[in-house]
N, C-alpha and C positions, 0 to 999 in steps of 0.2 A: 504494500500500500504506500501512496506517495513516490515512487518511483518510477520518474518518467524516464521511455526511453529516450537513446540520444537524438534519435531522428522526428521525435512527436513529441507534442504537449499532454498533458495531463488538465481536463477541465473538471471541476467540482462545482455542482451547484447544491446548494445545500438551503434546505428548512431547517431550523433548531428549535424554534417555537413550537409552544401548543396551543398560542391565539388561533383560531380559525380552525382549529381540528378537524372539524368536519368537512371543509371547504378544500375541494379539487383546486389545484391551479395547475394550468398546462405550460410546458417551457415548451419553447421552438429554437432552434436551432437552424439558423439560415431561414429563416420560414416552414420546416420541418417538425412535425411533435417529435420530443424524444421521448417525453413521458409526462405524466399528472403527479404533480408532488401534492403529500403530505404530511400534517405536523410529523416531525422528527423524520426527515427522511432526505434523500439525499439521491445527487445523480450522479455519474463518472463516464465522462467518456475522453478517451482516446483520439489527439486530433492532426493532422497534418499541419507544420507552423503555416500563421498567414490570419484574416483581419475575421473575424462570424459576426453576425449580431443574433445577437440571446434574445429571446421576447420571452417574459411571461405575462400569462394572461388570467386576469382575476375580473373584479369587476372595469377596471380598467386597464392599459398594456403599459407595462414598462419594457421599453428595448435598450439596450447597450451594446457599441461594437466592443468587440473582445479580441487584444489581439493577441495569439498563442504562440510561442517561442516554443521552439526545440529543448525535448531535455530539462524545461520547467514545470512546476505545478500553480495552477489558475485556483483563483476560489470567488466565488459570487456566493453572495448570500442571499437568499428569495427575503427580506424583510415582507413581514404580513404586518397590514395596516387597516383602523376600522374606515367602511364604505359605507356611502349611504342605503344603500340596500344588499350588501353582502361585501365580504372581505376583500381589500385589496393591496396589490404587492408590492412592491418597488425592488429593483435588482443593486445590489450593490457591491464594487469590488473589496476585497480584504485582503489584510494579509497573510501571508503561511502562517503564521502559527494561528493567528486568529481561526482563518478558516482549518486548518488540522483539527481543531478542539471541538469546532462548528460540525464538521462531517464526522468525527469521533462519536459526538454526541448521537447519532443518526444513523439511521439502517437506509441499508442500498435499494433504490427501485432498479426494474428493468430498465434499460429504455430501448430505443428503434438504434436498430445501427447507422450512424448517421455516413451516407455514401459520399 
């Protein structure tokens, strides 16, 4: 775990909260689902260095370009925030230990292999 290789980045997006428990949020990936997070849960995927942009989607979309260095590990945090009619997210970057502790805290979803 945490061990990119030399030629790919390593991207975590991680929930830690249990605001929102019940509430799906879907991340995308270049416009792609990878997966629906939940409180305490967390995603991982393996990427080619070069610029993505993240969208999660709640009641409204937060996106962020991300760019992925070779041989690094990424970390975004899905922040859950209250909405006027249901939970909403905001993406935010951190740092390695921040996010280490952040995805620690969390169990792995699947997600879509992103091509």
């Amino acid at each position: 775990m945490f061990q990119a290789p030399a030629d790919k980045g390593n991207l975590y997006i991680y929930r830690d909260e249990n605001y929102g428990a019940a509430i799906r949020m879907s991340i995308l990936l270049n416009n792609q689902l990878l997966s629906d997070t939940v409180a305490k849960s967390y995603i991982y995927q393996q990427l080619e260095p070069g610029t993505y942009t993240i969208t999660s989607k709640a009641e409204n979309n937060s996106s962020m370009a991300i760019t992925i260095e070779a041989g690094k590990n990424h970390f975004l945090w899905q922040e859950v925030k209250m909405g006027m009619w249901t939970a909403r997210s905001d993406l935010q970057v951190v740092d390695e230990a921040t996010g280490r502790k952040g995805v620690q805290s969390c169990k792995i979803l699947n997600s879509n292999a992103y091509q």
